[in-house]
Structure formats: structure tokens, C-alpha cells
N, C-alpha and C positions, 0 to 999 in steps of 0.2 A: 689635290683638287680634282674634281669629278664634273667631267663635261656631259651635256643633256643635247639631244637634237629640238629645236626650238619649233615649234607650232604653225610660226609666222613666217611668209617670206621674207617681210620689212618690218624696218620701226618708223615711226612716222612721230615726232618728237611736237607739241604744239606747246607753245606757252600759254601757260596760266593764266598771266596775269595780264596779257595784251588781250585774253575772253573774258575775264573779267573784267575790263575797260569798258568793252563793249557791250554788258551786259545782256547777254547774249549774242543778236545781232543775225544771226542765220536762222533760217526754215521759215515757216508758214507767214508766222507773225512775227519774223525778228526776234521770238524769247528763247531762243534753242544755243547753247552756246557749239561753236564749231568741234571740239573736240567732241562733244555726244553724239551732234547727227555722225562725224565719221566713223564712232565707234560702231553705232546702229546701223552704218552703208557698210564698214569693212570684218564683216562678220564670215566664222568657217575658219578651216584650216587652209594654210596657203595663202590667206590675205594678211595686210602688212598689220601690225600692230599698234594701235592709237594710244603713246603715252604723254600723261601732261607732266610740263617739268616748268620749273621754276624760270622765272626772266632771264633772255637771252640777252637783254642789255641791246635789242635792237629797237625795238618801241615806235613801229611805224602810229600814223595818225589813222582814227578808221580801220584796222585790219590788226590780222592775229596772223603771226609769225611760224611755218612750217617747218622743218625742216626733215628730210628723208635719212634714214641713218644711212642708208647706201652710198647718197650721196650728200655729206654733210657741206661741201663747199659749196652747193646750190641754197640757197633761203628761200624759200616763197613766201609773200607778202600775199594773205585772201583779205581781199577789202570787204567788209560787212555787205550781205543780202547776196553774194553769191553765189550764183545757183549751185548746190552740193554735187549733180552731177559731174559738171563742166570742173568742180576743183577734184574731185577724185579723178579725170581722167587727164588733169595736167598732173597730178604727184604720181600718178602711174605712168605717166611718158606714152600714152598711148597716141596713136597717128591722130593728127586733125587737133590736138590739144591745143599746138603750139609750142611745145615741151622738148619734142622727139628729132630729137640730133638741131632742130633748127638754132637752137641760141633766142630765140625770140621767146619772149614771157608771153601767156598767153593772153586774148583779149583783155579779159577780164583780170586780171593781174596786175597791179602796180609795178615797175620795174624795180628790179633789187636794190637794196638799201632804203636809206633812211627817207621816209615822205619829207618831212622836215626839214629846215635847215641845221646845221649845229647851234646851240646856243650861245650868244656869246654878251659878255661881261658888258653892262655900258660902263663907257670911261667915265674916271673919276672925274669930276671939278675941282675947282680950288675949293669952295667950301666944303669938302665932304675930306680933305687931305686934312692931317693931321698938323696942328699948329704948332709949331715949336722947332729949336731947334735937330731934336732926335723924332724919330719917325713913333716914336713909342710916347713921348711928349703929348698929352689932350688927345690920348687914340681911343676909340670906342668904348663905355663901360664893358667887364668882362673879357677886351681883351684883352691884358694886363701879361697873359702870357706869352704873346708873341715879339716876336723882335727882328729887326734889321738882318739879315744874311751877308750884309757887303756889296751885295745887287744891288739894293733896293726893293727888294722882296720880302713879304715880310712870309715865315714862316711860323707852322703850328709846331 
């Protein structure tokens, strides 16, 4: 294997698919998606590198998910029409960001994690439970292949 000295200082990791949620959503008019204006701000040798990657499975509401390869245990949450300067100078940790040693997200920033709450199942009623004596008895067409576990769960 043959190692190369790399370009960039950083990698700056952005999902795909929470910019194209937002159909843009950053620069002049909202139609710029966040990964191209940072490509066009973090240009030159020494600056971090802007790659897009597939869902992080974080999926805030309103905003496109950052995260720095330096530090991957940090997320950044940019909520849509964020001024471009103000987000490069939090994912740089630069003084005054809000970013740099304080622990505090900055203004503009949503706090880490999900905007959302988790989604959760509404409970069944009695008329939506299955009639009959086995749980598999008048269960849904199509799923025929499911069955009891011994819980009360039905498994796929």
C-alpha cells in the first residue's frame, strides 16, 4: 500500500440527502445547496475538503448535517439560510464562533441531535388486533408469513 500527503487539512463530511431535502436552501436566494457554496468558500491548499456522503441516519428537520473528519464526535446541525460565513467559522473553531473550547453551539446552530422527536407507533385498538384464537388468525392480507415468537411479537 502506498501512502500520499493529502492536499487538505480537513474533511468536512456533509449529507446529501438532508441538501436535497432542502432543495437547496443556502446563498442569495435559498437555491445553492450547502455543500457547493462550502466547496466555492473552502478553496486552495490547506483548506478542509467538502465531501458529500450518503445519509447519516441523523435527519434533522430544516438543516443539512456536518460533520468534521477531525472531529467526528461533534455533528453540526446548519439550519437552512445560514449565513455561509458564520457556518465556516463555527466548523473552523475559530474564536467568536461559539465553537472554540466553549461547548456551546453556536447562535445560529440548532443544538446536537435530532430536531425531532423519535417516532413512535400509535397503539393498536381492538379492532385493528387480529381475531381469532392465534395471533396469525384474520391477520392482515400478505402477511401470512409472519408468526407469534412466544412474546407476543410477531416477527418477519
Amino acid at each position: 500500500m502506498r501512502s500520499i500527503e493529502a492536499k487538505w487539512s480537513d474533511v468536512l463530511l456533509v449529507c446529501r440527502k438532508c441538501g436535497k431535502k432542502l432543495d437547496g436552501g443556502f446563498g442569495k436566494k435559498d437555491r445553492v445547496s450547502l455543500e457547493r457554496l462550502l466547496k466555492g468558500q473552502m478553496k486552495g491548499k490547506g483548506a478542509p475538503r467538502v465531501l458529500a456522503v450518503p445519509c447519516m441516519d441523523i435527519c434533522p428537520k430544516g438543516a443539512v448535517v456536518v460533520v468534521k473528519g477531525s472531529d467526528p464526535r461533534q455533528v453540526h446541525l446548519v439550519p437552512a439560510g445560514a449565513p455561509v460565513a458564520g457556518v465556516i467559522a463555527a466548523l473552523s473553531g475559530q474564536p467568536g464562533s461559539g465553537q472554540a473550547g466553549s461547548g456551546q453551539p453556536a447562535p445560529h446552530q440548532p443544538a446536537i441531535g435530532r430536531d425531532d422527536q423519535p417516532k413512535q407507533r400509535p397503539a393498536q385498538t381492538a379492532h385493528q388486533r387480529p381475531a381469532g384464537k392465534h395471533a396469525h388468525d384474520g391477520a392482515v392480507p400478505g402477511e401470512a408469513d409472519q408468526r407469534p415468537d412466544g412474546k407476543g411479537q410477531l416477527q418477519r
